[in-house]
N, C-alpha and C positions, 0 to 999 in steps of 0.2 A: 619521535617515532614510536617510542614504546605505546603512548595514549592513542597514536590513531591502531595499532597492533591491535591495542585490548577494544577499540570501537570495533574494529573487524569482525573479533571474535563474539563480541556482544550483539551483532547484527547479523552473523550464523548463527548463535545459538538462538537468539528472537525466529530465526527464520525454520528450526526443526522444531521449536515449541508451535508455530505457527503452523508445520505441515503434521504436526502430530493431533491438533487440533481438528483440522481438518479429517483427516483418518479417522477420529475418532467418531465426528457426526457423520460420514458414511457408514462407520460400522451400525451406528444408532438404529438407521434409519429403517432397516427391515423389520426389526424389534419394533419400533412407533407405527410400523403397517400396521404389524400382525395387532398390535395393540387398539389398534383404530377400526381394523375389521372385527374384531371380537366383538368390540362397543358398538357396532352397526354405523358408526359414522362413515368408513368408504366401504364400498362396496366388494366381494371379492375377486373382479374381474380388474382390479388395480395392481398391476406386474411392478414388482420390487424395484426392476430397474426403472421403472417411469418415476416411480416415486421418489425415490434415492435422488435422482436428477431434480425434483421438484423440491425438495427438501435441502439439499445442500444449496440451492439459490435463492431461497428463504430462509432459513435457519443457517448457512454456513458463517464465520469468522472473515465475510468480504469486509466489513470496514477496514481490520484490523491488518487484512491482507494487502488493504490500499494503503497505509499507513506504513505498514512495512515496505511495500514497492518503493516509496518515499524516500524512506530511511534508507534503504539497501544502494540507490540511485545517489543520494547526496554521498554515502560514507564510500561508493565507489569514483564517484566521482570527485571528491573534497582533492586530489592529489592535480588531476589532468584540470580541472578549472580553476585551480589556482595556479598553474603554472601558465594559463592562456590569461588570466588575468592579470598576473606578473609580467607577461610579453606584451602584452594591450598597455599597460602602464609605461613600461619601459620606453616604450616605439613613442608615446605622447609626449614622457618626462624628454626623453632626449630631442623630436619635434619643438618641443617647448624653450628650448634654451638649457636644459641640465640643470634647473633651479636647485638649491639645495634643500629648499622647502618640501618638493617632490621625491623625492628621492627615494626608493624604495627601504621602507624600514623604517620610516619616519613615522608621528602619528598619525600625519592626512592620507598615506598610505595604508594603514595598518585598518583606520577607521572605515577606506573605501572599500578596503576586499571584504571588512565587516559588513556595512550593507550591502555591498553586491553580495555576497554568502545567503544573507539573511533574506534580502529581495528575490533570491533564483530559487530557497528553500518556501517561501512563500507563495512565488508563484504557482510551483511546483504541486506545493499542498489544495490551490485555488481549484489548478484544471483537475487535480485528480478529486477531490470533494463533487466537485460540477457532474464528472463522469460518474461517480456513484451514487449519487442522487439523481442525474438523468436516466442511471439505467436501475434505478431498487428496483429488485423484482418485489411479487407480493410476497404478505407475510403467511404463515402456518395457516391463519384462519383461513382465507380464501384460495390457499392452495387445496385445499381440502374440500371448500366449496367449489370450486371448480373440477377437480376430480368425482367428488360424485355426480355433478350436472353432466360433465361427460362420459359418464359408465351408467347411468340411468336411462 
């Protein structure tokens, strides 16, 4: 109990370095305008809030934020699916006859909740990669390019 305690707390504190991150590239962002209109790359009819919005979905910490959604999902879920995988076991082992080979705590058991853990952690990582790669927005350069085409 104490190691999943201190995984809790290690996956809040991931989770305020992550939103302190965040806060920090919106604070950036009006500072990289103002920096960007001096240098005549965008134009000055480019409103702090458009950009800030266009900026944190190009330059924000989303990988890292999917990666934590991940993490935060398995370390709260590790307690409730193992206890439905325990019960899913249990309802077969005793179905099956009560072999004592089965039995919960043995190491065909101990190995199964290890790949099932491992197979639902992987899944997991699959569709979430999928979705942020299906949805990358653009990066710096052609947000920029695209703000001036549209303020021109």
């Amino acid at each position: 109990m104490p190691v999943y305690i201190a995984l809790v707390v290690a996956v809040i504190g991931w989770g305020a370095l992550l939103a302190f991150r965040w806060k920090k590239a919106k604070d950036f962002a009006p500072e990289l305008l103002d920096a960007r209109k001096k240098s005549g790359e965008l134009p000055d009819a480019v409103q702090p809030g458009e950009f800030t919005d266009l900026y944190l979905r190009a330059e924000g910490p989303r990988a890292s934020t999917y990666i934590y959604a991940c993490a935060a999902f398995m370390t709260a879920g590790l307690a409730p699916l193992s206890m439905l995988f325990n019960a899913v076991w249990a309802a077969l082992w005793t179905l099956a006859g009560q072999s004592p080979v089965f039995e919960q705590g043995t190491l065909i058991h101990t190995f199964s909740f290890f790949l099932a853990v491992m197979g639902l952690a992987i899944a997991l990582l699959a569709v979430a990669m999928h979705r942020y790669y299906t949805l990358m927005p653009p990066n710096l350069k052609q947000v920029i390019r695209n703000l001036r085409e549209a303020h021109s």
